[in-house]
C-alpha positions in Angstrom: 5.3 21.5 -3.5 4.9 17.3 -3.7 1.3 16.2 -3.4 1.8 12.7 -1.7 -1.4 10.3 -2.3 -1.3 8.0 0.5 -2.8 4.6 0.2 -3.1 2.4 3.1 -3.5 -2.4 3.1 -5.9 -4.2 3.4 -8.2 -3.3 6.0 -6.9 -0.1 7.1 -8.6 3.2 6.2 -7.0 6.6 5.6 -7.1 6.9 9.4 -3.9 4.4 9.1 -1.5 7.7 7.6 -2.9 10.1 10.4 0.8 10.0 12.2 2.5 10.7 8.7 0.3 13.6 7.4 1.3 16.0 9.4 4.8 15.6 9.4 4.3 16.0 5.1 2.7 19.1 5.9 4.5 20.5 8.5 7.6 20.5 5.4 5.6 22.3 3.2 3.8 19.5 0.9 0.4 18.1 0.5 -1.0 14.8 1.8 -3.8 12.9 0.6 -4.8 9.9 2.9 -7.6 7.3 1.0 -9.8 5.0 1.8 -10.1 3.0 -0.7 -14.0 1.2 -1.7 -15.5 -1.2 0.5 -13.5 -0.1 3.3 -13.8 1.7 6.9 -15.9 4.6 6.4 -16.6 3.2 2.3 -17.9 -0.1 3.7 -20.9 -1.2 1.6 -19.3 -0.3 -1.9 -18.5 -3.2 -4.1 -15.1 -3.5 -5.1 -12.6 -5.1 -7.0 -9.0 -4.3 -8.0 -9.6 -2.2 -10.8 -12.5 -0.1 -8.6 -9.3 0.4 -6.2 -7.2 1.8 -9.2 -9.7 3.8 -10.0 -10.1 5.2 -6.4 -6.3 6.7 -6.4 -6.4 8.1 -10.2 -10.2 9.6 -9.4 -8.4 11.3 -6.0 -5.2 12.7 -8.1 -7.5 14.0 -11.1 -10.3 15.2 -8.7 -7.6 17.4 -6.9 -6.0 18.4 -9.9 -2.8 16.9 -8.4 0.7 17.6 -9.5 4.1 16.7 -8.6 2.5 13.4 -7.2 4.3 10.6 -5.0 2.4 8.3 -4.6 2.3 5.6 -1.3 1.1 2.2 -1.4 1.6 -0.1 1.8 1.1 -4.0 1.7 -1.7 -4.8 -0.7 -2.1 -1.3 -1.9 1.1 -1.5 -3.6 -0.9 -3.7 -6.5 -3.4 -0.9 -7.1 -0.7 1.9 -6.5 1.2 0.4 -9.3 -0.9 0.7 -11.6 -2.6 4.1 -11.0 1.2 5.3 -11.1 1.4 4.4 -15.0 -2.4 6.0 -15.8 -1.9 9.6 -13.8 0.7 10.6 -16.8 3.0 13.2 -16.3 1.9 14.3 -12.7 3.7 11.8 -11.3 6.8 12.0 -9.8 7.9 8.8 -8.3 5.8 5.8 -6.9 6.8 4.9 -3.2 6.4 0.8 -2.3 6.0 0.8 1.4 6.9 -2.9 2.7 4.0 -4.1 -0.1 3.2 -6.6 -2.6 3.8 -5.4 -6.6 1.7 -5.6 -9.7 2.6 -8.4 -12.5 0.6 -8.0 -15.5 -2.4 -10.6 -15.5 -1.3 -11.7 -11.6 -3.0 -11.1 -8.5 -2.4 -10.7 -5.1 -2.4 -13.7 -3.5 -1.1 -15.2 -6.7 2.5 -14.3 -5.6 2.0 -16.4 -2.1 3.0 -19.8 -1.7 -0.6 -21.5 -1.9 -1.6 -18.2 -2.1 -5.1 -18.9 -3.9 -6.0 -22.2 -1.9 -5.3 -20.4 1.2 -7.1 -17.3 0.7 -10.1 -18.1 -1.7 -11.7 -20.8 0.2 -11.6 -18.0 3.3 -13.2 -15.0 1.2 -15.8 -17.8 -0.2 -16.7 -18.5 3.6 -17.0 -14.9 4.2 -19.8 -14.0 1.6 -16.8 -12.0 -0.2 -14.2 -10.8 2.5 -11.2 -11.2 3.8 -11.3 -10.9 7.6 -8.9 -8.7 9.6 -5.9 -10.0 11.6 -6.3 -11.0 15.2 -4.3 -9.2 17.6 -1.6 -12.1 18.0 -0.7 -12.1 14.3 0.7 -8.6 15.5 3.8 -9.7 17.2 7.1 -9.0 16.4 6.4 -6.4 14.3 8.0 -3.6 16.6 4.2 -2.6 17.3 3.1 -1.6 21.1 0.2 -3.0 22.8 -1.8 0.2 22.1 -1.1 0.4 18.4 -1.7 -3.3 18.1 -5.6 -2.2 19.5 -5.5 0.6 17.4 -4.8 -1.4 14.1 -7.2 -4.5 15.4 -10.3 -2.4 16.3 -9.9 0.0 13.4 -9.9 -2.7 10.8 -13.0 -3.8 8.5 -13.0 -6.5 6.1 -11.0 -6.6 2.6 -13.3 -7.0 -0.4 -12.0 -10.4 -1.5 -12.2 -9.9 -5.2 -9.1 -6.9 -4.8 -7.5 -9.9 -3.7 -7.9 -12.5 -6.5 -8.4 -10.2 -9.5 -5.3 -9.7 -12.0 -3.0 -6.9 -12.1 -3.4 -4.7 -15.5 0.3 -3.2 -16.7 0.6 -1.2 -20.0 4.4 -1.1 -19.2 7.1 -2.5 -17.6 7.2 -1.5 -13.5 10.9 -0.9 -13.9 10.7 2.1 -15.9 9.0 3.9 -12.8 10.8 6.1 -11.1 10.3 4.2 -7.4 11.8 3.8 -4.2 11.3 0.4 -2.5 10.8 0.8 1.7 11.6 -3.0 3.2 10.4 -3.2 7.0 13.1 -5.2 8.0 10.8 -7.5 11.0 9.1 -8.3 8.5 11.9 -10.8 6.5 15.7 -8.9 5.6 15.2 -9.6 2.0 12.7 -8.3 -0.5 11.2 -10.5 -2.5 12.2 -12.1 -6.0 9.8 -9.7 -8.1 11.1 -6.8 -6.2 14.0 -7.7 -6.0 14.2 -7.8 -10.0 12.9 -4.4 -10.1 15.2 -3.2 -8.3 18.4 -4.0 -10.6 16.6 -0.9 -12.4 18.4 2.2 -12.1 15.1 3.8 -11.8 14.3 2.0 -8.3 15.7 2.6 -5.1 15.9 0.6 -1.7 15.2 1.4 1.7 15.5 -0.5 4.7 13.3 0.7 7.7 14.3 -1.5 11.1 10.8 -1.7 12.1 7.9 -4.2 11.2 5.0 -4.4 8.3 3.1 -1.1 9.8 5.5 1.3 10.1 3.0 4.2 10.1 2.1 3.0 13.8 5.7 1.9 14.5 8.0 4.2 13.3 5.7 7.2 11.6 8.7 10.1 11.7 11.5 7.1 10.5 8.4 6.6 7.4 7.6 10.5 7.1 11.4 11.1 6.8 11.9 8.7 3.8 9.0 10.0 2.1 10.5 13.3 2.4 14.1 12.6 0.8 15.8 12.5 4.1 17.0 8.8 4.6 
């Protein structure tokens, strides 16, 4: 039996996997949605990055977790990346769902174009957050009207410092055994650090024709790729 550890962006809340988990269960397997600190239901708690690290590793030791996969969406792919190097031999591949990467001594918003001068002065306008999308920023991404409520009412603020605090590798990504998930709405190509990793033989590429949420937009199309069968 795979435990999957599933790990939703910024903003969302385990709430975000509830159209996956069952599907994981229904085979058989165990599924683990998180919240990660100073979100949804954790609102209030102060985080950073490394508080968002510790989150995922605290939820796979907690459990006593074996056979992990774990899922990282969007932003959570920085924090999923590095909890898959510090949870040992209980892992058993890292799945990047449409999401950003870890570089050693990066950030987040360090990989956009004007990254820190767009986001930074927002979070400092904030008192510390990161606000949710509006529902416009939603289109095209293969997303109805409903799940487009669903995502925008559902949503709390990002702690900003998850955002602008550096990444912390021990090892290279590419040695993880990892399967890359590209929503293809959301641009055809993966992006030049994943792309990189991906000339590992360790890595793997997926292409989902959906947009940047598939767990609302195509939830069996995500469950089966996460199960081996696509």
């Amino acid at each position: 039996m795979t435990d999957f550890v599933l790990v939703p962006g910024a903003w969302l809340g385990s709430w975000a996997w509830d159209e996956v988990v069952p599907e994981l269960r229904a085979a058989g397997h165990g599924a683990h949605a998180l919240t990660l600190s100073g979100l949804a239901e954790k609102q209030g708690v102060p985080a950073g990055q490394q508080t968002h690290v510790r989150d995922i590793v605290d939820a796979v030791e907690r459990n006593d977790l074996r056979d992990v996969v774990l899922v990282g969406h969007s932003y959570s792919g920085i924090p999923v990346g590095q909890a898959a190097e510090l949870i040992g031999d209980r892992l058993t591949r890292v799945v990047f769902v449409d999401s950003a990467v870890p570089v050693d001594g990066e950030s987040f918003v360090s990989d956009w174009p004007d990254g820190r001068a767009t986001v930074e002065p927002v979070i400092a306008e904030t008192g510390g957050f990161w606000p949710p999308l509006p529902a416009p920023d939603y289109a095209g991404q293969g997303l109805t009207d409903a799940q487009i409520t669903r995502i925008v009412t559902g949503s709390t603020p990002h702690p900003g410092a998850s955002l602008t605090e550096p990444a912390k590798l021990r090892r290279p990504l590419g040695e993880l055994p990892a399967t890359y998930v590209k929503c293809l709405l959301d641009g055809a190509e993966p992006n030049p650090r994943v792309a990189e990793l991906l000339t590992s033989d360790r890595w793997r590429l997926v292409e989902l024709d959906t947009g940047h949420w598939p767990m609302f937009s195509a939830p069996h199309e995500l469950a089966r790729i996460l199960l081996g069968r696509m």
